[in-house]
KOLGU-248987 format. One record per residue (C-alpha): residue in one letter; x, y, z. Coordinates in steps of 0.5 Angstrom, whole numbers, plus 2048, in hexadecimal, padded with zeros to 3 digits. Example, Ala and Ser with C-alpha at 12.3 -4.5 7.8 and 13.67 -1.06 7.14 Angstrom:
A8197F7810;S81B7FE80E;
//
This chain:
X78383A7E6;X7848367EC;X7888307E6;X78C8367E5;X78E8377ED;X7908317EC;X7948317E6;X7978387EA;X7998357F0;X79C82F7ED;X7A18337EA;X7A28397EF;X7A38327F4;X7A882E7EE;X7AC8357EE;X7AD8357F5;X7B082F7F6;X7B48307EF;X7B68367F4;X7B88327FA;X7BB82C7F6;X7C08317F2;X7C18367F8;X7C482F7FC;X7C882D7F6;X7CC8337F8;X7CC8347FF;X7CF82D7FE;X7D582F7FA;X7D68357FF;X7DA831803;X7E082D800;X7E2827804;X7E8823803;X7E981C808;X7F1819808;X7F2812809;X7F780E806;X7F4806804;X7F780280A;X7F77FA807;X7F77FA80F;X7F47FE814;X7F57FD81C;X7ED80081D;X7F0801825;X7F3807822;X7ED80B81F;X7E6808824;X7E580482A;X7E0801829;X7DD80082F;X7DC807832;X7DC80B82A;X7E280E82B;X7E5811827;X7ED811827;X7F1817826;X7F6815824;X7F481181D;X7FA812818;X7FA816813;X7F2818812;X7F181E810;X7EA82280E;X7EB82980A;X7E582D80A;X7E5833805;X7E183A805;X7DF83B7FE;X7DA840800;X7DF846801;X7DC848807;X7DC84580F;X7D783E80F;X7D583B816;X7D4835815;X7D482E819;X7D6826816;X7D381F816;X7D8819816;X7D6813815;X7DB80C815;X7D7806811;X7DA7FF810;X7D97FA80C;X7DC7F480E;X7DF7EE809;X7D87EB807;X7D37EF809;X7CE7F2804;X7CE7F9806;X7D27FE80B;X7D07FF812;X7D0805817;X7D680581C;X7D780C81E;X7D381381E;X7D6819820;X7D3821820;X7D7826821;X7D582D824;X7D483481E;X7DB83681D;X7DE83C81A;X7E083A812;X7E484080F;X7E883E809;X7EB838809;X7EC832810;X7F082C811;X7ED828817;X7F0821819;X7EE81C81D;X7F0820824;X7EA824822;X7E581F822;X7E781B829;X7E381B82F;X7E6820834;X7EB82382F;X7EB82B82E;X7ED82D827;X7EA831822;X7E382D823;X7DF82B828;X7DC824828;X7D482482A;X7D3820830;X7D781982E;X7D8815828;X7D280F827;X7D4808825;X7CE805823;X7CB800826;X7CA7F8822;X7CE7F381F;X7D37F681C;X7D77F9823;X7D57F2826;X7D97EF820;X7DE7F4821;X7E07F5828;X7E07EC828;X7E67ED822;X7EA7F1827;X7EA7EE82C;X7EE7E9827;X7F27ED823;X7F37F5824;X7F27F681C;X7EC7F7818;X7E97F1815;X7E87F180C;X7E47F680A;X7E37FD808;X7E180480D;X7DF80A80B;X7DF81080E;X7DA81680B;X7DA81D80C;X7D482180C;X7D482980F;X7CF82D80F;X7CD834812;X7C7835817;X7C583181F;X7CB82D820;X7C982581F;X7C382681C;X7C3824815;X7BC826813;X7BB82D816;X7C482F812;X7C683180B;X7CA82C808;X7D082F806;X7D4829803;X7D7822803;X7DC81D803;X7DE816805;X7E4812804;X7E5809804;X7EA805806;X7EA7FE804;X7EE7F9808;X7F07F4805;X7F37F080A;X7F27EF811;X7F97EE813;X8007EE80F;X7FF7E6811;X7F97E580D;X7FD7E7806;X7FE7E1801;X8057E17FF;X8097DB7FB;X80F7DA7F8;X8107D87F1;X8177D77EF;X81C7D57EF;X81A7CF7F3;X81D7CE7F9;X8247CB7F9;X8267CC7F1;X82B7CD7EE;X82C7D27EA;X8317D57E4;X82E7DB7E4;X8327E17E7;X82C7E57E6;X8277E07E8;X81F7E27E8;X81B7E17EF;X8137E27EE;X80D7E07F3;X8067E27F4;X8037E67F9;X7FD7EA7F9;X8017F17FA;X8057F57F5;X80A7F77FA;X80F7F27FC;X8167F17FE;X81B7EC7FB;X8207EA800;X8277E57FF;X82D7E3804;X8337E0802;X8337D9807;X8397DA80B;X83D7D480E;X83B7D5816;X8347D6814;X8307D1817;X8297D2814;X8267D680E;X8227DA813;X8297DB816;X82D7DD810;X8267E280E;X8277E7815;X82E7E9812;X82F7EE80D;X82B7ED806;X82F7EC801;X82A7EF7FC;X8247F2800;X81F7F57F9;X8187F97FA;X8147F77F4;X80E7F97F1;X80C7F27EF;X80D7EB7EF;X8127E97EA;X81A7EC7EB;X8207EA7E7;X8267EB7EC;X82A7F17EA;X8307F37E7;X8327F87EB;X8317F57F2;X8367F17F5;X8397EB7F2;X8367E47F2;X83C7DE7F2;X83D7D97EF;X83D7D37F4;X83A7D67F9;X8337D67FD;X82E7DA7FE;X8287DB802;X8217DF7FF;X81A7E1801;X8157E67FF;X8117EB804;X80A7EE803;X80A7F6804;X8037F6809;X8027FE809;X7FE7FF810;X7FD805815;X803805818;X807804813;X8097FE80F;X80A7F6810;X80C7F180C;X80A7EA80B;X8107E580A;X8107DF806;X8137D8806;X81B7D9806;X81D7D5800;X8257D37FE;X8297D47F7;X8307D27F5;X8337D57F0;X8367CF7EB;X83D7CF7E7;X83D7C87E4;X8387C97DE;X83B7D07DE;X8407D17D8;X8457D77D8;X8407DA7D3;X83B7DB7D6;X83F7DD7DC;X8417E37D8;X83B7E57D6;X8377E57DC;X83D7E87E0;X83E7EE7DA;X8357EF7DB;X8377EE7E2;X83C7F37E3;X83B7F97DE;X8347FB7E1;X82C7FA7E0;X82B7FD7D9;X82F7F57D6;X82A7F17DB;X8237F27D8;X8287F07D1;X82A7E97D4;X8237E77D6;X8217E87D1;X8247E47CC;X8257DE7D2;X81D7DE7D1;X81E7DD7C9;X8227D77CB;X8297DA7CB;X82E7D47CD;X8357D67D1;X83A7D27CC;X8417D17CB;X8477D47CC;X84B7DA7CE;X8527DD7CB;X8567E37CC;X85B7E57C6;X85B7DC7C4;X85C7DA7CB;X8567D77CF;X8547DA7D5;X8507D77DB;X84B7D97E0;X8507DB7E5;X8557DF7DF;X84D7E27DD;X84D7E47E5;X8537E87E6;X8527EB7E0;X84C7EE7E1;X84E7F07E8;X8537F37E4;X84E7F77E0;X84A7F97E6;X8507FC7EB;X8528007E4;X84B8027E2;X84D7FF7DB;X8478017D5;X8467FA7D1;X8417FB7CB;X83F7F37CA;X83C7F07C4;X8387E97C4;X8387E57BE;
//
Protein backbone atom coordinates (compact mmCIF):
# COMPACT_ATOMS: atom_id res chain seq x y z
CA UNK A 1 0.00 0.00 0.00
CA UNK A 2 2.27 2.56 1.11
CA UNK A 3 4.63 1.53 -2.25
CA UNK A 4 1.66 2.11 -3.98
CA UNK A 5 1.45 5.87 -2.14
CA UNK A 6 4.73 6.18 -3.41
CA UNK A 7 4.34 5.09 -6.98
CA UNK A 8 0.78 7.71 -6.97
CA UNK A 9 2.90 10.64 -5.37
CA UNK A 10 5.26 10.12 -7.79
CA UNK A 11 3.14 10.66 -10.89
CA UNK A 12 0.75 13.16 -9.45
CA UNK A 13 4.25 15.27 -8.64
CA UNK A 14 5.89 14.21 -12.52
CA UNK A 15 2.55 15.65 -13.61
CA UNK A 16 2.77 18.88 -11.70
CA UNK A 17 5.83 19.78 -13.19
CA UNK A 18 4.86 18.63 -16.66
CA UNK A 19 1.98 21.31 -15.97
CA UNK A 20 4.53 24.07 -14.85
CA UNK A 21 6.94 23.14 -17.50
CA UNK A 22 4.25 23.46 -20.28
CA UNK A 23 2.17 26.49 -18.76
CA UNK A 24 5.87 28.51 -18.79
CA UNK A 25 6.35 27.45 -22.53
CA UNK A 26 3.51 29.24 -23.17
CA UNK A 27 3.57 32.12 -20.94
CA UNK A 28 7.04 32.87 -22.75
CA UNK A 29 5.57 32.81 -26.15
CA UNK A 30 3.01 35.46 -24.93
CA UNK A 31 5.26 38.26 -25.38
CA UNK A 32 6.99 38.73 -29.01
CA UNK A 33 10.00 40.55 -28.62
CA UNK A 34 12.06 42.07 -31.31
CA UNK A 35 15.52 44.20 -30.50
CA UNK A 36 16.84 46.39 -33.44
CA UNK A 37 20.43 47.01 -33.77
CA UNK A 38 22.66 47.27 -36.60
CA UNK A 39 26.31 45.32 -36.50
CA UNK A 40 28.72 48.34 -36.18
CA UNK A 41 32.22 47.25 -37.15
CA UNK A 42 32.73 50.03 -34.69
CA UNK A 43 31.13 51.32 -31.62
CA UNK A 44 31.83 54.80 -29.92
CA UNK A 45 30.63 52.94 -26.29
CA UNK A 46 30.49 56.67 -25.05
CA UNK A 47 27.08 56.79 -26.93
CA UNK A 48 25.32 53.77 -25.64
CA UNK A 49 26.79 53.53 -21.27
CA UNK A 50 28.91 55.40 -18.92
CA UNK A 51 30.74 53.24 -17.70
CA UNK A 52 31.46 54.88 -14.58
CA UNK A 53 28.19 55.58 -13.05
CA UNK A 54 25.79 52.68 -15.22
CA UNK A 55 24.08 55.17 -17.05
CA UNK A 56 22.64 54.42 -19.68
CA UNK A 57 22.67 57.17 -22.73
CA UNK A 58 19.40 58.17 -24.30
CA UNK A 59 20.18 58.91 -27.26
CA UNK A 60 21.90 55.45 -28.51
CA UNK A 61 21.09 55.60 -32.42
CA UNK A 62 19.11 53.44 -33.95
CA UNK A 63 18.18 50.76 -31.12
CA UNK A 64 14.74 50.12 -30.92
CA UNK A 65 12.70 46.85 -28.84
CA UNK A 66 9.05 45.94 -30.16
CA UNK A 67 7.12 44.29 -27.41
CA UNK A 68 4.06 42.46 -29.20
CA UNK A 69 0.78 41.34 -26.99
CA UNK A 70 -0.44 38.00 -28.48
CA UNK A 71 -2.71 37.52 -25.97
CA UNK A 72 -5.60 39.54 -27.27
CA UNK A 73 -6.20 41.24 -24.01
CA UNK A 74 -4.51 43.96 -21.63
CA UNK A 75 -0.99 42.39 -19.89
CA UNK A 76 0.86 44.27 -17.41
CA UNK A 77 4.10 43.74 -17.32
CA UNK A 78 7.75 44.96 -16.26
CA UNK A 79 11.38 44.13 -18.20
CA UNK A 80 15.07 42.96 -17.50
CA UNK A 81 17.88 44.48 -19.53
CA UNK A 82 20.97 43.00 -19.21
CA UNK A 83 24.09 44.11 -21.48
CA UNK A 84 27.15 41.24 -21.15
CA UNK A 85 30.38 41.82 -23.05
CA UNK A 86 32.59 39.40 -23.99
CA UNK A 87 36.01 41.05 -24.96
CA UNK A 88 38.81 39.71 -27.63
CA UNK A 89 40.00 36.70 -25.65
CA UNK A 90 38.06 36.35 -22.73
CA UNK A 91 36.37 32.69 -22.45
CA UNK A 92 33.02 33.72 -21.61
CA UNK A 93 30.77 37.06 -21.47
CA UNK A 94 30.64 39.35 -18.35
CA UNK A 95 27.87 41.54 -16.94
CA UNK A 96 28.18 45.21 -17.32
CA UNK A 97 24.67 46.63 -17.17
CA UNK A 98 21.46 45.54 -15.27
CA UNK A 99 18.43 47.38 -15.75
CA UNK A 100 14.61 46.84 -14.27
CA UNK A 101 11.74 48.57 -15.08
CA UNK A 102 8.80 49.44 -13.16
CA UNK A 103 4.88 47.14 -14.43
CA UNK A 104 3.72 48.82 -17.25
CA UNK A 105 0.58 48.47 -19.31
CA UNK A 106 1.17 46.14 -22.89
CA UNK A 107 -1.87 46.49 -24.76
CA UNK A 108 -1.25 45.34 -28.25
CA UNK A 109 1.86 46.07 -29.87
CA UNK A 110 4.91 48.88 -28.29
CA UNK A 111 7.81 50.39 -29.64
CA UNK A 112 10.51 51.50 -26.92
CA UNK A 113 13.84 53.33 -27.71
CA UNK A 114 16.64 53.91 -25.65
CA UNK A 115 14.93 57.40 -24.21
CA UNK A 116 12.79 54.95 -22.52
CA UNK A 117 15.39 53.17 -20.46
CA UNK A 118 17.61 56.27 -19.65
CA UNK A 119 17.75 57.34 -16.02
CA UNK A 120 15.58 60.66 -15.30
CA UNK A 121 13.71 60.27 -18.54
CA UNK A 122 9.80 59.97 -18.92
CA UNK A 123 8.53 58.13 -21.68
CA UNK A 124 6.46 55.24 -22.05
CA UNK A 125 8.36 53.22 -19.20
CA UNK A 126 9.91 54.24 -16.05
CA UNK A 127 13.27 52.81 -14.92
CA UNK A 128 13.16 51.24 -11.22
CA UNK A 129 15.72 52.81 -9.36
CA UNK A 130 18.94 53.16 -11.61
CA UNK A 131 20.56 50.88 -13.94
CA UNK A 132 23.45 48.97 -12.21
CA UNK A 133 26.82 48.37 -13.65
CA UNK A 134 28.61 45.46 -12.53
CA UNK A 135 31.03 45.56 -10.46
CA UNK A 136 34.83 43.54 -11.17
CA UNK A 137 37.39 43.51 -13.99
CA UNK A 138 35.42 43.88 -16.68
CA UNK A 139 34.49 47.88 -15.86
CA UNK A 140 37.91 48.55 -14.72
CA UNK A 141 39.19 47.06 -18.12
CA UNK A 142 36.74 49.17 -19.83
CA UNK A 143 36.80 52.86 -18.20
CA UNK A 144 41.19 52.27 -18.69
CA UNK A 145 40.35 51.83 -22.46
CA UNK A 146 38.34 54.97 -22.57
CA UNK A 147 40.05 57.28 -21.11
CA UNK A 148 42.45 56.34 -24.44
CA UNK A 149 40.23 55.75 -27.17
CA UNK A 150 36.14 56.83 -26.99
CA UNK A 151 35.54 53.50 -28.74
CA UNK A 152 34.72 50.09 -27.65
CA UNK A 153 37.46 47.68 -27.81
CA UNK A 154 37.11 44.20 -30.23
CA UNK A 155 34.61 42.18 -28.94
CA UNK A 156 31.01 41.05 -28.97
CA UNK A 157 27.95 42.89 -26.69
CA UNK A 158 24.76 41.49 -25.96
CA UNK A 159 21.73 43.00 -25.08
CA UNK A 160 18.87 40.47 -23.67
CA UNK A 161 15.42 41.12 -23.15
CA UNK A 162 13.54 39.41 -20.73
CA UNK A 163 9.45 40.51 -19.62
CA UNK A 164 7.91 39.42 -17.54
CA UNK A 165 4.36 39.78 -15.49
CA UNK A 166 4.30 40.16 -11.54
CA UNK A 167 6.21 42.46 -8.52
CA UNK A 168 8.30 44.80 -10.74
CA UNK A 169 12.15 43.36 -10.61
CA UNK A 170 11.67 40.26 -8.83
CA UNK A 171 12.73 37.90 -11.23
CA UNK A 172 11.68 34.58 -8.78
CA UNK A 173 8.18 35.79 -7.74
CA UNK A 174 6.88 37.10 -11.83
CA UNK A 175 5.70 34.97 -15.30
CA UNK A 176 7.96 34.89 -17.82
CA UNK A 177 6.08 36.03 -20.69
CA UNK A 178 8.83 36.21 -23.37
CA UNK A 179 12.69 36.86 -24.71
CA UNK A 180 15.03 37.98 -26.71
CA UNK A 181 18.48 39.22 -27.31
CA UNK A 182 20.64 40.62 -29.97
CA UNK A 183 24.92 40.65 -30.46
CA UNK A 184 26.90 42.93 -32.08
CA UNK A 185 30.54 42.05 -32.91
CA UNK A 186 33.10 44.71 -33.36
CA UNK A 187 35.50 44.05 -35.31
CA UNK A 188 37.52 46.74 -35.18
CA UNK A 189 38.54 49.13 -32.35
CA UNK A 190 39.00 52.05 -34.82
CA UNK A 191 38.93 52.72 -38.77
CA UNK A 192 42.97 52.91 -38.21
CA UNK A 193 43.00 49.28 -36.99
CA UNK A 194 41.72 47.91 -40.91
CA UNK A 195 44.55 45.91 -42.58
CA UNK A 196 44.35 47.65 -46.10
CA UNK A 197 46.97 47.02 -49.09
CA UNK A 198 47.28 47.93 -52.46
CA UNK A 199 47.93 45.14 -55.14
CA UNK A 200 48.34 46.42 -58.29
CA UNK A 201 49.26 48.02 -60.38
CA UNK A 202 52.47 48.69 -58.69
CA UNK A 203 53.30 52.23 -58.03
CA UNK A 204 54.99 54.27 -60.91
CA UNK A 205 53.75 51.72 -63.78
CA UNK A 206 53.55 52.15 -66.82
CA UNK A 207 50.39 50.91 -68.49
CA UNK A 208 49.03 50.44 -71.79
CA UNK A 209 45.84 49.46 -70.85
CA UNK A 210 43.13 52.44 -71.09
CA UNK A 211 40.98 49.84 -68.83
CA UNK A 212 43.60 49.03 -66.34
CA UNK A 213 42.46 46.56 -63.46
CA UNK A 214 43.33 47.97 -59.58
CA UNK A 215 43.22 45.59 -56.82
CA UNK A 216 44.11 45.43 -53.00
CA UNK A 217 43.35 43.61 -50.13
CA UNK A 218 41.47 44.75 -47.14
CA UNK A 219 39.60 42.92 -44.35
CA UNK A 220 36.46 44.75 -45.39
CA UNK A 221 33.86 44.35 -48.29
CA UNK A 222 32.94 47.92 -48.90
CA UNK A 223 35.70 49.67 -50.30
CA UNK A 224 36.23 53.08 -52.45
CA UNK A 225 38.55 53.22 -55.65
CA UNK A 226 39.95 56.90 -56.00
CA UNK A 227 42.02 58.25 -59.09
CA UNK A 228 43.08 61.75 -59.99
CA UNK A 229 44.73 63.15 -62.97
CA UNK A 230 48.26 64.79 -62.09
CA UNK A 231 48.14 68.30 -63.00
CA UNK A 232 51.21 70.56 -63.91
CA UNK A 233 50.92 72.66 -60.44
CA UNK A 234 50.55 69.83 -58.22
CA UNK A 235 53.25 69.68 -56.15
CA UNK A 236 52.73 66.63 -53.97
CA UNK A 237 50.21 63.32 -54.99
CA UNK A 238 48.44 64.35 -51.39
CA UNK A 239 48.02 67.65 -53.43
CA UNK A 240 46.64 66.42 -56.46
CA UNK A 241 44.29 63.79 -54.50
CA UNK A 242 42.31 66.73 -52.51
CA UNK A 243 41.03 68.15 -55.86
CA UNK A 244 38.23 66.47 -58.00
CA UNK A 245 38.38 62.77 -58.40
CA UNK A 246 38.82 61.71 -61.80
CA UNK A 247 37.19 58.56 -61.11
CA UNK A 248 35.73 57.99 -57.17
CA UNK A 249 33.85 53.90 -57.30
CA UNK A 250 32.22 52.22 -54.50
CA UNK A 251 32.91 48.63 -54.74
CA UNK A 252 31.53 45.41 -53.04
CA UNK A 253 34.94 43.90 -52.98
CA UNK A 254 38.66 44.32 -53.90
CA UNK A 255 39.15 43.89 -57.42
CA UNK A 256 37.86 46.53 -60.18
CA UNK A 257 38.56 46.91 -63.67
CA UNK A 258 38.35 51.04 -64.57
CA UNK A 259 35.01 51.31 -66.41
CA UNK A 260 34.08 52.02 -69.54
CA UNK A 261 31.50 54.57 -69.19
CA UNK A 262 33.61 56.86 -66.40
CA UNK A 263 35.48 59.39 -67.50
CA UNK A 264 38.20 58.77 -70.06
CA UNK A 265 42.02 57.82 -69.29
CA UNK A 266 44.66 59.54 -71.83
CA UNK A 267 47.44 58.52 -72.89
CA UNK A 268 50.58 60.29 -71.95
CA UNK A 269 49.24 61.38 -68.75
CA UNK A 270 49.67 60.64 -65.26
CA UNK A 271 47.47 59.52 -62.60
CA UNK A 272 47.21 59.32 -58.92
CA UNK A 273 45.15 56.53 -57.13
CA UNK A 274 44.44 54.77 -53.54
CA UNK A 275 41.71 52.87 -52.14
CA UNK A 276 39.45 53.83 -48.92
CA UNK A 277 38.14 50.95 -46.53
CA UNK A 278 34.16 51.62 -45.62
CA UNK A 279 34.20 51.28 -41.61
CA UNK A 280 30.43 51.46 -40.50
CA UNK A 281 30.12 52.94 -37.14
CA UNK A 282 27.46 54.53 -35.05
CA UNK A 283 27.80 57.87 -36.10
CA UNK A 284 27.98 57.04 -39.60
CA UNK A 285 30.85 55.93 -41.66
CA UNK A 286 34.87 56.29 -41.80
CA UNK A 287 37.04 55.12 -44.05
CA UNK A 288 40.55 54.07 -43.99
CA UNK A 289 42.91 55.21 -46.79
CA UNK A 290 45.76 53.50 -48.08
CA UNK A 291 49.14 54.51 -49.85
CA UNK A 292 48.72 56.59 -52.77
CA UNK A 293 50.42 55.21 -55.47
CA UNK A 294 50.93 56.75 -59.34
CA UNK A 295 50.46 55.25 -62.79
CA UNK A 296 50.96 56.51 -66.66
CA UNK A 297 49.10 55.61 -69.30
CA UNK A 298 51.92 54.82 -72.04
CA UNK A 299 51.62 55.11 -76.05
CA UNK A 300 55.40 53.69 -77.03
CA UNK A 301 54.36 50.16 -77.05
CA UNK A 302 50.93 50.87 -77.93
CA UNK A 303 49.93 50.19 -81.67
CA UNK A 304 47.14 51.97 -83.75
CA UNK A 305 45.29 48.41 -83.00
CA UNK A 306 45.32 48.10 -79.97
CA UNK A 307 44.29 52.00 -79.50
CA UNK A 308 41.35 51.30 -81.68
CA UNK A 309 40.17 48.33 -79.62
CA UNK A 310 40.63 49.86 -76.43
CA UNK A 311 39.03 52.97 -77.52
CA UNK A 312 36.05 51.15 -79.20
CA UNK A 313 35.28 49.18 -75.56
CA UNK A 314 36.23 52.44 -74.15
CA UNK A 315 33.56 54.39 -75.85
CA UNK A 316 30.56 52.20 -76.51
CA UNK A 317 29.52 51.32 -72.85
CA UNK A 318 30.23 48.46 -69.81
CA UNK A 319 28.65 45.73 -71.84
CA UNK A 320 32.05 45.41 -74.28
CA UNK A 321 34.64 45.55 -71.04
CA UNK A 322 34.17 42.19 -69.51
CA UNK A 323 34.81 40.78 -73.46
CA UNK A 324 38.12 42.76 -73.60
CA UNK A 325 39.21 41.27 -70.25
CA UNK A 326 38.51 38.23 -71.01
CA UNK A 327 40.56 37.63 -73.86
CA UNK A 328 43.54 39.84 -72.82
CA UNK A 329 43.72 37.08 -69.84
CA UNK A 330 43.58 34.12 -72.55
CA UNK A 331 46.81 36.06 -74.03
CA UNK A 332 45.40 38.19 -76.72
CA UNK A 333 48.23 40.34 -77.99
CA UNK A 334 47.35 44.04 -79.53
CA UNK A 335 49.31 43.80 -83.11
CA UNK A 336 49.41 45.39 -86.35
CA UNK A 337 48.08 48.06 -88.22
CA UNK A 338 45.18 49.85 -88.88
CA UNK A 339 43.54 51.19 -92.22
CA UNK A 340 40.61 52.84 -93.42
CA UNK A 341 39.38 52.40 -97.22
CA UNK A 342 43.38 51.31 -98.06
CA UNK A 343 44.93 54.11 -96.20
CA UNK A 344 46.71 53.79 -92.99
CA UNK A 345 45.47 55.41 -90.18
CA UNK A 346 47.19 56.76 -86.78
CA UNK A 347 46.33 57.20 -83.11
CA UNK A 348 45.61 60.65 -83.86
CA UNK A 349 43.57 60.16 -87.37
CA UNK A 350 41.77 56.83 -84.60
CA UNK A 351 41.24 59.86 -82.16
CA UNK A 352 39.41 62.55 -84.09
CA UNK A 353 37.59 59.83 -85.62
CA UNK A 354 36.26 58.16 -82.61
CA UNK A 355 35.29 61.91 -81.04
CA UNK A 356 33.56 62.02 -84.25
CA UNK A 357 31.42 58.88 -83.56
CA UNK A 358 30.60 60.14 -80.00
CA UNK A 359 29.45 63.99 -80.71
CA UNK A 360 27.14 61.87 -83.44
CA UNK A 361 25.98 59.14 -81.29
CA UNK A 362 27.30 56.92 -84.35
CA UNK A 363 26.04 52.81 -83.75
CA UNK A 364 29.31 50.66 -84.69
CA UNK A 365 28.86 46.69 -84.92
CA UNK A 366 32.55 45.56 -84.66
CA UNK A 367 34.04 41.97 -85.33
CA UNK A 368 37.33 40.67 -84.03
CA UNK A 369 39.01 38.10 -86.11
Amino acid sequence: MKSFQRVATRALLVGVMSILVITAAWAQNEVNVAVNLPNYDVIFLTDWVDVATGSINSTIPDMSIVLTNTTGGPLTVWMLVVAKVQLQGDAAPQELVTARTKNFELPGSMVISARDFASGQRGKIELLGRAQITEGNLRERLKEHIQKVPTAPVGSYTIEISVFSGPEGNVSASVPRGRNSITVKVRNSSAGDVALTLLEPQDAASLTSLLPTFSWSSDKQRNRLKVFEKLPHHQSPNEAVTGIAHLSEEVNGTVLTYPPNARKLEVGKTYYWFVESLVSTNRGDEAKRSEIRTFRIQSANMTALSLLIEQLFSTYGADLAPVLVSMQSMGLQLSGEVTLDGGRMTRDDLARLFDSFVQNQTKLSVRIE
